[in-house]
C-alpha positions in Angstrom: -2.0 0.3 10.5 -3.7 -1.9 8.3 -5.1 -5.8 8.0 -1.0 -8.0 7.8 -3.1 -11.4 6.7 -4.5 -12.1 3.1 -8.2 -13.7 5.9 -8.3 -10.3 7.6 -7.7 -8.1 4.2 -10.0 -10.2 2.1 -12.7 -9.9 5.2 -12.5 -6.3 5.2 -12.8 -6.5 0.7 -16.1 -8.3 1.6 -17.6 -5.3 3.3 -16.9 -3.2 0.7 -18.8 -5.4 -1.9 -21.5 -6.1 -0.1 -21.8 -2.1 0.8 -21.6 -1.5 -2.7 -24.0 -4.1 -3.9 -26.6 -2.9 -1.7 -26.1 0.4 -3.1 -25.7 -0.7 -7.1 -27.1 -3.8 -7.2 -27.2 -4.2 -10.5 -23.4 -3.7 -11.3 -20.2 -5.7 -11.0 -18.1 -4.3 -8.3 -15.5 -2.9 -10.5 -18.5 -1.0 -12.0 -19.9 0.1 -8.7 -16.5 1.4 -7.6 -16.2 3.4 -10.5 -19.6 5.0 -10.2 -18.5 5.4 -6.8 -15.3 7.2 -7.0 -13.8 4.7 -5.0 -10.7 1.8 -5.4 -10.6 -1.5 -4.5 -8.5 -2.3 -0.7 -5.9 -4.0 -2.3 -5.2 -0.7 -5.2 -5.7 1.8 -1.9 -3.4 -0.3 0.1 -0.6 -0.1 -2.6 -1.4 3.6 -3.1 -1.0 4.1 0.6 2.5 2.4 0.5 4.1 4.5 -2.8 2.8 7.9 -0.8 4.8 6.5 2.2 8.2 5.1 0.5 7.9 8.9 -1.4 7.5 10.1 2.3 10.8 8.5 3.4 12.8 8.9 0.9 11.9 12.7 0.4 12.3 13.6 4.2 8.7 15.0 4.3 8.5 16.6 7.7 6.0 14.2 8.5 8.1 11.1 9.2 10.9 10.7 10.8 13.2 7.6 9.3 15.5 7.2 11.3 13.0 6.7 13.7 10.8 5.2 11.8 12.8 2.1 10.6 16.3 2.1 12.4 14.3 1.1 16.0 13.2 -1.9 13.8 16.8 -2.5 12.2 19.3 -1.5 14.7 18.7 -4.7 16.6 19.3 -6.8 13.5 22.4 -4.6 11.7 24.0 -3.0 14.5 25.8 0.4 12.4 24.1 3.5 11.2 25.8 2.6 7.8 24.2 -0.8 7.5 21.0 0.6 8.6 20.9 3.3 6.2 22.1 0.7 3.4 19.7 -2.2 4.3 16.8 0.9 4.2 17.9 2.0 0.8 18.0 -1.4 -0.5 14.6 -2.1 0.6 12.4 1.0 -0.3 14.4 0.4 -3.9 12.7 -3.3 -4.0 9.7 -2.4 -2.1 9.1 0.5 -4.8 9.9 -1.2 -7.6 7.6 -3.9 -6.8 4.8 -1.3 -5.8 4.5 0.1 -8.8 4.4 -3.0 -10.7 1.2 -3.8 -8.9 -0.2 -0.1 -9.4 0.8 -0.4 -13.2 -0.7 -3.7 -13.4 -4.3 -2.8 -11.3 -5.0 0.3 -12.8 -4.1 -1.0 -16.6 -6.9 -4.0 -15.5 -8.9 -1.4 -14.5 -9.2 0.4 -17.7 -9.5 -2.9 -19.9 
């Protein structure tokens, strides 16, 4: 699992500058990611979470959901039924709002 806090994530973004700085110097970073092949933390990070929501809501064999989310919910919601709603409701947002952000980073990419 990944960095929670905007400190620790934007510690970790530092890294990668600096890595790619001393490798293209010469280059802004959005330019040395390209030349690269690689994304910024923040695009990976969002990437990461659309593959995962597809996971769940697809039944890959990979991930279980039940177990995956209704340990964290059951406390809260107490039915199966409220569970299953509550997870519905929130991949729809969380979805939603994910691709938003890719939409919006990748059309800022190619500006």
């Amino acid at each position: 699992m990944g960095p929670c806090f905007k400190v620790d994530i934007n510690k970790i973004e530092d890294v990668q500058r600096r890595f790619t700085k001393a490798c293209l110097p010469k280059m802004s970073y959005e330019e040395r990611l390209f030349r690269l092949g690689l994304q910024t933390l923040e695009l990976h990070r969002i990437m990461t979470d659309l593959i995962t929501c597809y996971k769940l809501i697809n039944g890959e064999p990979d991930i279980d959901c039940d177990s995956f989310i209704s340990s964290f919910l059951f406390f809260f919601l107490g039915s199966v039924r409220q569970i299953k709603l509550a997870i519905r409701q929130l991949l729809d947002a969380h979805i939603k709002r994910l691709f938003v952000q890719y939409s919006a980073l990748t059309s800022a990419a190619h500006l």
